[in-house]
KEVOBA-343417 format. One record per residue: residue number from 1; residue in three letters; x, y, z of N, C-alpha, C, CB in turn. Coordinates in nm, 4 decimals, always signed. Glycine has a CB too. Example, Ala and Ser with C-alpha at 12.3 -4.5 7.8 and 13.67 -1.06 7.14 Angstrom:
REM residues 2
   i  aa       nu       nv       nw      cau      cav      caw       cu       cv       cw      cbu      cbv      cbw
   1 ALA  +1.3190  -0.5690  +0.7800  +1.2300  -0.4500  +0.7800  +1.3200  -0.3300  +0.7800  +1.1308  -0.4473  +0.9046
   2 SER  +1.2850  -0.2250  +0.7080  +1.3670  -0.1060  +0.7140  +1.2900  +0.0030  +0.7870  +1.4084  -0.0598  +0.5725
REM end
This chain:
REM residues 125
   i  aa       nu       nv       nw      cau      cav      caw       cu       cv       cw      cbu      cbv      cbw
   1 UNK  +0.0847  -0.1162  +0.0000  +0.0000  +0.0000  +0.0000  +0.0899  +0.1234  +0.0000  -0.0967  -0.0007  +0.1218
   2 UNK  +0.0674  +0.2413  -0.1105  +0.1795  +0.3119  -0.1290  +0.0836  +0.4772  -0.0954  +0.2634  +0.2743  -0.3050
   3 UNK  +0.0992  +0.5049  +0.0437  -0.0219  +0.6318  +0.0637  +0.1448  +0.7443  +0.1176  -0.2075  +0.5857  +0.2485
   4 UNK  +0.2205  +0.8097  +0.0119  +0.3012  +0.9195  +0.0251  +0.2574  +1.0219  +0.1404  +0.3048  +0.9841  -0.1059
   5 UNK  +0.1375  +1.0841  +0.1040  +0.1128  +1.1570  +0.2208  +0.0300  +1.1426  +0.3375  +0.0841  +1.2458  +0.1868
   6 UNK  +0.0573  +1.0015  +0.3954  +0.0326  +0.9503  +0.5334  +0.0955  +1.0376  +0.6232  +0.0816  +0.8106  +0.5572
   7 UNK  +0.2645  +1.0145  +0.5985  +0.3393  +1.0507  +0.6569  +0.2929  +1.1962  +0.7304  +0.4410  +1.0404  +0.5771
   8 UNK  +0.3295  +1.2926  +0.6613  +0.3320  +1.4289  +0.6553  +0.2589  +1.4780  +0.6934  +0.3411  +1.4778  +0.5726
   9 UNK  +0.1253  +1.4373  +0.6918  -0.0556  +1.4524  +0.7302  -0.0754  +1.4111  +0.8696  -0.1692  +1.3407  +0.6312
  10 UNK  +0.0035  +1.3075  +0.9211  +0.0146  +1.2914  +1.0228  +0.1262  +1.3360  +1.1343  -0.0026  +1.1993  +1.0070
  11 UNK  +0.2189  +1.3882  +1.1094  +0.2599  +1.4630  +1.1513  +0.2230  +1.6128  +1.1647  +0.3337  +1.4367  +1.1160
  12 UNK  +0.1642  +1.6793  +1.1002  +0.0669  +1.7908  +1.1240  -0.0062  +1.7850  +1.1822  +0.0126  +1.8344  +1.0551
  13 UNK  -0.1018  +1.6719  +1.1702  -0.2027  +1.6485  +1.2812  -0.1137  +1.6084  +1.4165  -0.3156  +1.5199  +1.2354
  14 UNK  -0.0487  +1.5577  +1.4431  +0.0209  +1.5607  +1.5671  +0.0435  +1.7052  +1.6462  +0.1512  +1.4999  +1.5366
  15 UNK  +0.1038  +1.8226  +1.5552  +0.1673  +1.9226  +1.5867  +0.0421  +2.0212  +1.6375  +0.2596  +1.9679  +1.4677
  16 UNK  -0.0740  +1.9906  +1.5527  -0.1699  +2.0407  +1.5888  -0.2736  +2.0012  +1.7120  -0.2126  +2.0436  +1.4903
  17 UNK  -0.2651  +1.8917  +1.7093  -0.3729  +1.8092  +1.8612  -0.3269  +1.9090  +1.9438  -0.3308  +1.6157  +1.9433
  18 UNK  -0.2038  +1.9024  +1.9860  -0.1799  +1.9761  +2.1524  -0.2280  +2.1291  +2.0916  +0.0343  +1.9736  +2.2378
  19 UNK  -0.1717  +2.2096  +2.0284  -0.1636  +2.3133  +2.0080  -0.3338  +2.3710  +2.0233  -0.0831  +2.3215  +1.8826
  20 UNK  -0.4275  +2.2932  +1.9828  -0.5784  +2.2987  +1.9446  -0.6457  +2.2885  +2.0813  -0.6297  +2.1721  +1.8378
  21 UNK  -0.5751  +2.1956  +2.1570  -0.6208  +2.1657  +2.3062  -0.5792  +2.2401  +2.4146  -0.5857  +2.0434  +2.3450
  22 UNK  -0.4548  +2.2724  +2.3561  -0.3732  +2.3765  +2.4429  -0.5051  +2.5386  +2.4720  -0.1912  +2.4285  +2.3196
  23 UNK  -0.5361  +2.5694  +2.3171  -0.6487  +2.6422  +2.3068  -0.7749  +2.6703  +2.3661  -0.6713  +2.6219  +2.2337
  24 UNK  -0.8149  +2.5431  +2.4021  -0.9237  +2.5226  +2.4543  -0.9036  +2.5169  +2.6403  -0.9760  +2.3900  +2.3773
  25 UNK  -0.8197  +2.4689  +2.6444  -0.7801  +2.4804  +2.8304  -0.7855  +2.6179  +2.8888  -0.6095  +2.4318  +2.8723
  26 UNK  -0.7560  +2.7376  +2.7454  -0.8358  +2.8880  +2.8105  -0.9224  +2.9001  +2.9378  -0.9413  +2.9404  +2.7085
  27 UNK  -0.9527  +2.9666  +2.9365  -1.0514  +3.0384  +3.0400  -1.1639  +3.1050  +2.9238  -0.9578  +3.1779  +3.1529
  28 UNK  -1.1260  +3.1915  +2.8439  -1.1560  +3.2604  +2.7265  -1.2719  +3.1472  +2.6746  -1.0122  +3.2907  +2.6216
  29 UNK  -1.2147  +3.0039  +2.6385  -1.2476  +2.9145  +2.5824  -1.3772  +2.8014  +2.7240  -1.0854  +2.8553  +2.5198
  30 UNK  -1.3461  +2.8531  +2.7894  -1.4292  +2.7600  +2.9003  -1.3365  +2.6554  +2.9345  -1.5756  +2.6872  +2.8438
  31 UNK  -1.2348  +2.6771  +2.9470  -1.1638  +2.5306  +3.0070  -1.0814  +2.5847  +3.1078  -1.0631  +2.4310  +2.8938
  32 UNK  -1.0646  +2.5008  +3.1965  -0.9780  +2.5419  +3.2997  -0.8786  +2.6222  +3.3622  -0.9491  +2.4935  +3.3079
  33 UNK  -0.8095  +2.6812  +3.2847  -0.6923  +2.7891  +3.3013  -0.5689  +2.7188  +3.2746  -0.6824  +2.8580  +3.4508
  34 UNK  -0.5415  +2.6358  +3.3112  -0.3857  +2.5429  +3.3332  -0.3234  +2.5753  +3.2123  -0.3922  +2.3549  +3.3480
  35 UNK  -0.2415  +2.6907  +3.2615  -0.0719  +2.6857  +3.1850  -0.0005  +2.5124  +3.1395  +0.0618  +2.7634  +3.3354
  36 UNK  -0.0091  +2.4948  +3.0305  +0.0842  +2.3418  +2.9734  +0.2309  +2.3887  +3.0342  +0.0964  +2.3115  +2.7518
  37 UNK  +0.2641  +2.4833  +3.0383  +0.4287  +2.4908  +3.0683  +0.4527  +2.5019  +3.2146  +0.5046  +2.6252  +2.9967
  38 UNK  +0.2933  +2.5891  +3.2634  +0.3225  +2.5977  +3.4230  +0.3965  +2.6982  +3.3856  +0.3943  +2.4730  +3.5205
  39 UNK  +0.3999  +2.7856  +3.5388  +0.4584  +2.9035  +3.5775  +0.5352  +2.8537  +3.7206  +0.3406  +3.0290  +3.5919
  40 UNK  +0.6491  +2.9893  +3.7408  +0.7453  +2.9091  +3.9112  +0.6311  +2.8859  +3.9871  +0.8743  +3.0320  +4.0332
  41 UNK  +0.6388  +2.8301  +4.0612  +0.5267  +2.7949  +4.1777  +0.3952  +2.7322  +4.1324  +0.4823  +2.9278  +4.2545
  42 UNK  +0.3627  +2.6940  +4.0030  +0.2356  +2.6869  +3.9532  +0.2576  +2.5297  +3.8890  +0.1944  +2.8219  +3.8424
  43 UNK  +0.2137  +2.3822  +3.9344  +0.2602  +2.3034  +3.8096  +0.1841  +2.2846  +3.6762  +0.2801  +2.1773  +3.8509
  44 UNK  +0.2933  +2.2557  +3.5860  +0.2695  +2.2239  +3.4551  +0.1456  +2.1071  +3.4369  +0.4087  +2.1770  +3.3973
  45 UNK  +0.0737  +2.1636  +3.3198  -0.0277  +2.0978  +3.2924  +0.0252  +1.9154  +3.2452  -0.1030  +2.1954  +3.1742
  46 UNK  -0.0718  +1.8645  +3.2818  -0.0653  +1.7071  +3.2405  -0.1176  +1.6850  +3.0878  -0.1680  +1.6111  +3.3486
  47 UNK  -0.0316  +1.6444  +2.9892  -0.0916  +1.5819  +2.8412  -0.0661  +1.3870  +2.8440  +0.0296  +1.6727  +2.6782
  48 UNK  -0.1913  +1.3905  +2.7977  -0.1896  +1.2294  +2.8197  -0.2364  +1.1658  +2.6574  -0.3237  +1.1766  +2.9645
  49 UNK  -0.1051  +1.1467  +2.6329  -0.1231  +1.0863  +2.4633  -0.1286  +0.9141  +2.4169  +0.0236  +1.1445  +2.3760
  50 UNK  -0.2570  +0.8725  +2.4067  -0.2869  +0.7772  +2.4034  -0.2514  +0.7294  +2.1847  -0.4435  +0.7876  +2.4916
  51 UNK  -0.1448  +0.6397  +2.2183  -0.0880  +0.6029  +2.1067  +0.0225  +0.6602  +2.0331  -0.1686  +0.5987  +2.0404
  52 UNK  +0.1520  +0.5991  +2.0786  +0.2572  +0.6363  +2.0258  +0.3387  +0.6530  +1.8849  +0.2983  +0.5871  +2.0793
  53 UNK  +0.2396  +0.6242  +1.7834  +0.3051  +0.6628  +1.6501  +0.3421  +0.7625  +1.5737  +0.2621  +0.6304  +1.5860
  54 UNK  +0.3245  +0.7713  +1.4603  +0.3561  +0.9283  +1.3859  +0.2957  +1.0513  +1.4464  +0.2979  +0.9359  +1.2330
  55 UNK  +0.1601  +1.0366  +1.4493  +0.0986  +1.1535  +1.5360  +0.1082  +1.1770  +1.6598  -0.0139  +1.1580  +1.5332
  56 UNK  +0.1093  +1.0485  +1.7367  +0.1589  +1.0780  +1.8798  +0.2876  +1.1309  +1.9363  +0.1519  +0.9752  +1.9375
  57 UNK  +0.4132  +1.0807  +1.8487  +0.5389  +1.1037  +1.8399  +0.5075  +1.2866  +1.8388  +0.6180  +1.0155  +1.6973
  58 UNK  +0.4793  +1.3255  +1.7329  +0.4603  +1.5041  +1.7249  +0.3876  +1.5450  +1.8129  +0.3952  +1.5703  +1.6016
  59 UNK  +0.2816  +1.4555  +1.8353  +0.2317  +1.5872  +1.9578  +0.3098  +1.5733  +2.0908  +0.0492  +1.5753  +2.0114
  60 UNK  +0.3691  +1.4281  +2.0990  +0.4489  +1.4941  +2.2537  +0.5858  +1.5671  +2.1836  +0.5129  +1.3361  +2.3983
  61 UNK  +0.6513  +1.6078  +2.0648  +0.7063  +1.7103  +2.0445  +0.6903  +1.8375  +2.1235  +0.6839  +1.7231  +1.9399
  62 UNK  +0.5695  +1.8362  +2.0904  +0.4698  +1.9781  +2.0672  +0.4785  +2.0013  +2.2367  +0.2652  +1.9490  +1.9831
  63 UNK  +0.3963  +1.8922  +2.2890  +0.3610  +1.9278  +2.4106  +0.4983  +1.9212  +2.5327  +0.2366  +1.8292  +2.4408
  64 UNK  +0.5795  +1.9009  +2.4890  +0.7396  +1.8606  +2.6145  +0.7901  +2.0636  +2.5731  +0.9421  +1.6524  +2.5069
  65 UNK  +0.7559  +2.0860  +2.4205  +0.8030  +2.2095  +2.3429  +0.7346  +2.3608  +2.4409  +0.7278  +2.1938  +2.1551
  66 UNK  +0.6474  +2.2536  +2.4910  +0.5300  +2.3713  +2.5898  +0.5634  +2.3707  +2.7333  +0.3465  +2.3211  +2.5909
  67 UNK  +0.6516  +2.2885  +2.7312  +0.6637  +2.2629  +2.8952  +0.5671  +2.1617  +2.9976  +0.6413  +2.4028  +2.9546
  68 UNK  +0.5105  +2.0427  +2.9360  +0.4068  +1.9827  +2.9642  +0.4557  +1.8684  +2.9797  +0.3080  +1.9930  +2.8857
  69 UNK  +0.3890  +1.8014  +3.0847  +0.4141  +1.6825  +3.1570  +0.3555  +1.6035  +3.0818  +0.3746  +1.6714  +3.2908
  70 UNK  +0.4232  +1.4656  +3.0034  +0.3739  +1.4403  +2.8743  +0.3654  +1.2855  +2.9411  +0.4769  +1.4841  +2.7217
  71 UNK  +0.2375  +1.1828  +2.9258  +0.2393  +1.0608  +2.9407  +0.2190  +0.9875  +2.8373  +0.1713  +1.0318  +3.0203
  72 UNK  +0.2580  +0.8495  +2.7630  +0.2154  +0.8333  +2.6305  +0.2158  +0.6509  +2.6667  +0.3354  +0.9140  +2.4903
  73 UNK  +0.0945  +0.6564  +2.5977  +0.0024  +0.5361  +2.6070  +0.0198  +0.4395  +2.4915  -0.1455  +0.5809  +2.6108
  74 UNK  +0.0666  +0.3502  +2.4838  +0.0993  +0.2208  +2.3408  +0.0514  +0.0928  +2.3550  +0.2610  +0.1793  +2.3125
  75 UNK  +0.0025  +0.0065  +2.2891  +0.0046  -0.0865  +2.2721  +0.0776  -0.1889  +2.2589  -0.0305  -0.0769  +2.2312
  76 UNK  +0.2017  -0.1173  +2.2242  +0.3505  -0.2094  +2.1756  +0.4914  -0.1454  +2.2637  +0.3880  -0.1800  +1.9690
  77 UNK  +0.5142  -0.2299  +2.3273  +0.6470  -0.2419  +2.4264  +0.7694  -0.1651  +2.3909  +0.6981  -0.3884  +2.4338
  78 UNK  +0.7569  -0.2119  +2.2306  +0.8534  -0.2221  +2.1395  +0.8738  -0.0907  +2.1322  +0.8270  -0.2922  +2.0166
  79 UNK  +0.7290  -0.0157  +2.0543  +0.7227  +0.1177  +2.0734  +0.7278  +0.2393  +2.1935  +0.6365  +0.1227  +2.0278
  80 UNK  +0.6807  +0.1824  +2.2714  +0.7125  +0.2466  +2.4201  +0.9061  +0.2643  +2.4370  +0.6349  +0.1090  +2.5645
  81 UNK  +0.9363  +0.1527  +2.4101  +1.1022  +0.1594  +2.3771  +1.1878  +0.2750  +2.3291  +1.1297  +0.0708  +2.2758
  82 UNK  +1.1089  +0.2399  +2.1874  +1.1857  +0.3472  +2.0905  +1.1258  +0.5610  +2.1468  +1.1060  +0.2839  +1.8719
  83 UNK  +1.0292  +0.5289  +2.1629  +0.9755  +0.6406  +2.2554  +1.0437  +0.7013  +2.3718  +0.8651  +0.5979  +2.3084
  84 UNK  +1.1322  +0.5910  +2.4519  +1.2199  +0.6429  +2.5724  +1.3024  +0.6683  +2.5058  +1.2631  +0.5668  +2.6888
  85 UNK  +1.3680  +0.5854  +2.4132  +1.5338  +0.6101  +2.3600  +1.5113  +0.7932  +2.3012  +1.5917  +0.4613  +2.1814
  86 UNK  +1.4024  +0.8322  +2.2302  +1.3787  +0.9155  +2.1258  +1.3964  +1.0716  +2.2885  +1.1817  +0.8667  +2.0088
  87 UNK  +1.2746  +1.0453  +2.3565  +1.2555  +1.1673  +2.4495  +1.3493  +1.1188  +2.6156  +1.0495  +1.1933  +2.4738
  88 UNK  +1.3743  +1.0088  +2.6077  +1.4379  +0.9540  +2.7291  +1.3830  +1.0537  +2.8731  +1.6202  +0.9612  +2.7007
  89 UNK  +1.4006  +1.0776  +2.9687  +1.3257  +1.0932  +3.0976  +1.2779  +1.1849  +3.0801  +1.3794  +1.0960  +3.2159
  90 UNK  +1.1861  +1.2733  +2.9668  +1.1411  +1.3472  +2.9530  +0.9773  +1.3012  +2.9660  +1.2023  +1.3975  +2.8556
  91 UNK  +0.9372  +1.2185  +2.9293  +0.8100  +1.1052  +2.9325  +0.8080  +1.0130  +3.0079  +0.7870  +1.0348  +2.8266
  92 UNK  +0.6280  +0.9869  +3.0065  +0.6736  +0.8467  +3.0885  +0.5589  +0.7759  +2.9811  +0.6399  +0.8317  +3.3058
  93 UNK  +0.5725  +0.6629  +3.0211  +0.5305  +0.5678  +2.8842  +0.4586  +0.4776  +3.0049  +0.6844  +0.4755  +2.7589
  94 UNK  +0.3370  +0.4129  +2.9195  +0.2547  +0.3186  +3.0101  +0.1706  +0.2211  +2.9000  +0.1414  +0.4149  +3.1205
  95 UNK  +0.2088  +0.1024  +2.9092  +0.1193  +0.0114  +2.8366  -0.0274  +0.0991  +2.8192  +0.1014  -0.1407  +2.9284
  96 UNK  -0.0890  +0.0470  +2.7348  -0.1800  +0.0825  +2.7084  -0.2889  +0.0140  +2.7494  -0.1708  +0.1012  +2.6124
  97 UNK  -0.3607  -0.0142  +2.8493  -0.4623  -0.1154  +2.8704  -0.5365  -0.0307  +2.9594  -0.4170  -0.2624  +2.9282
  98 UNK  -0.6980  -0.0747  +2.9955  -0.8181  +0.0309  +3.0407  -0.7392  +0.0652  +3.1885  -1.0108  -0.0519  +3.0589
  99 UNK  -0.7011  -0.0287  +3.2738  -0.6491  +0.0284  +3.4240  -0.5721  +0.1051  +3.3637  -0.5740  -0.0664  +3.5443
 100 UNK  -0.4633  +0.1796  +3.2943  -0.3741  +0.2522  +3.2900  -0.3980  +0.4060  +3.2029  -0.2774  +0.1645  +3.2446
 101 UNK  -0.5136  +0.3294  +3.1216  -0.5986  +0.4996  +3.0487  -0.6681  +0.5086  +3.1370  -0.7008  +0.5182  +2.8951
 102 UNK  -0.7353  +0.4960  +3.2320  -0.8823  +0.5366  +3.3599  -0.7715  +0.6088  +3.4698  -0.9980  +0.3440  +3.4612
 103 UNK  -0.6829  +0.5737  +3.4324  -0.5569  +0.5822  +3.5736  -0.4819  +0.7552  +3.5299  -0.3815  +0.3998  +3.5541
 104 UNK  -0.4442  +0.7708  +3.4025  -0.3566  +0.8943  +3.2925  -0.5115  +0.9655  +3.2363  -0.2282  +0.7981  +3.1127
 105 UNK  -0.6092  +0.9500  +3.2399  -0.6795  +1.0227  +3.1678  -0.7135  +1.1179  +3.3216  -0.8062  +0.9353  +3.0684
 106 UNK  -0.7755  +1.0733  +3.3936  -0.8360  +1.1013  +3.5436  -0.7070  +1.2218  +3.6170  -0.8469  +0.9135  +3.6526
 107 UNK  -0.5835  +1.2063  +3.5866  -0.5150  +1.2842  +3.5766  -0.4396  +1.4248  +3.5218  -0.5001  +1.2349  +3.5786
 108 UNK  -0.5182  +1.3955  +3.3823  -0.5199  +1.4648  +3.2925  -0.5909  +1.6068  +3.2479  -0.5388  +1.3907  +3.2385
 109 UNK  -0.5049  +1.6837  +3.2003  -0.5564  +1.8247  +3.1729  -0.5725  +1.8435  +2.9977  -0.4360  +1.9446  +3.2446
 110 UNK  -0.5368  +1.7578  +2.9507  -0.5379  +1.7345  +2.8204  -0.5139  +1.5723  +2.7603  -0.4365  +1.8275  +2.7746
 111 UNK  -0.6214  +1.5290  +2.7062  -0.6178  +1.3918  +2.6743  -0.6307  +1.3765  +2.4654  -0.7731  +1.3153  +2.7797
 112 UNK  -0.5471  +1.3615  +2.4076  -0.5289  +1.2750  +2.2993  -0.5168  +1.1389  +2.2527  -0.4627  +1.3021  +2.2712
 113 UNK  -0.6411  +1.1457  +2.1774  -0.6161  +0.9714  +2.1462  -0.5829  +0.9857  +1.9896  -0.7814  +0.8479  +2.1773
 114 UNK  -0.4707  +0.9309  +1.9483  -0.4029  +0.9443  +1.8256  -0.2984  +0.8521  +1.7773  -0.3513  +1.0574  +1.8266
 115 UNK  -0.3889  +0.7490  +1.7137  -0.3961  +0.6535  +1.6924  -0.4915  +0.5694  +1.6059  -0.3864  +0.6366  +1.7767
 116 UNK  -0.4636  +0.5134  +1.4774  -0.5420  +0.4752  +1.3624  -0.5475  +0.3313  +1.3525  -0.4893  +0.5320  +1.2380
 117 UNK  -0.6249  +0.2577  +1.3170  -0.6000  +0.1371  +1.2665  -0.4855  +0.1436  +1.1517  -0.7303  +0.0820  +1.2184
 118 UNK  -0.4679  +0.1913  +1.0464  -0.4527  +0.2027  +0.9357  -0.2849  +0.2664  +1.0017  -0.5803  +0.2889  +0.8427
 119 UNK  -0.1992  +0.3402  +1.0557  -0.0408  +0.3296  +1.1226  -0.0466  +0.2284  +1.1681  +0.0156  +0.4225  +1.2297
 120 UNK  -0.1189  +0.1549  +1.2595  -0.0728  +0.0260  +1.3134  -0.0341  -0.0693  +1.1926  -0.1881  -0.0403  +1.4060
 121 UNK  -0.1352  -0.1018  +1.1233  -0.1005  -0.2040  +0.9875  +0.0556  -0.1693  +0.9403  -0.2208  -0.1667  +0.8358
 122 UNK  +0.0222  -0.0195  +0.8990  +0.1577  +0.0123  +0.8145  +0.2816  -0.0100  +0.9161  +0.1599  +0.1837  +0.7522
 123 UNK  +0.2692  +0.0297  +1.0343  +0.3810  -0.0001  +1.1310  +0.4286  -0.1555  +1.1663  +0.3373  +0.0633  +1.2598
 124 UNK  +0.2826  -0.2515  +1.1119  +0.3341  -0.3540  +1.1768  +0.3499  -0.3968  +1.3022  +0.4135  -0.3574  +1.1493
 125 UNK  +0.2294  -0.2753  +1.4031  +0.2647  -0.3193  +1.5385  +0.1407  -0.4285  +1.5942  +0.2800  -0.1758  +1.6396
REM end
């Protein structure tokens, strides 16, 4: 299957999730106030990115880029792996199963789920 602009499309959409949510956590917007970067004395907002591939990979770009306490949710070990090696103690990584999203979402000031059937195939995970 030869889809060129998977790639690229999904990486935009990555860059954009946080940035869009970031938006909405306003006050302006009706959402809570929480600074993603946090201020001295104030902590940094929680992003909880459920699925570590192309799009997930960019938005915890995006969101570590903001100063945000970034958790990222996978299905694959393998990928959780390459995810530490990539951001190393900057994240924390958590299998992906319902105790551990009920556990990172409930925590959460910003929740992304980003993640396709259609990257998994192509990834092979």
């Amino acid at each position: 299957m030869d889809l060129p602009l998977l790639v690229p499309m999904n990486e935009v959409a990555g860059r954009m999730a946080v940035q869009i949510r970031a938006h909405f956590l306003t006050k302006q917007e009706g959402g809570s106030g929480v600074l993603l970067g946090g201020v001295p004395g104030v902590p940094k907002g929680k992003v909880t990115i459920i699925g570590g591939g192309v799009v997930g990979t960019h938005a915890t770009r995006i969101a570590l880029g903001l100063g945000a306490q970034v958790t990222i949710l996978d299905i694959s070990a393998k990928r959780l792996s390459v995810l530490e090696d990539v951001f190393g103690h900057q994240i924390q990584t958590l299998m992906s199963n319902p105790f551990n999203i009920e556990a990172s979402v409930r925590e959460a000031d910003v929740v992304s789920v980003l993640s396709s059937f259609l990257e998994l195939k192509l990834q092979n995970w």
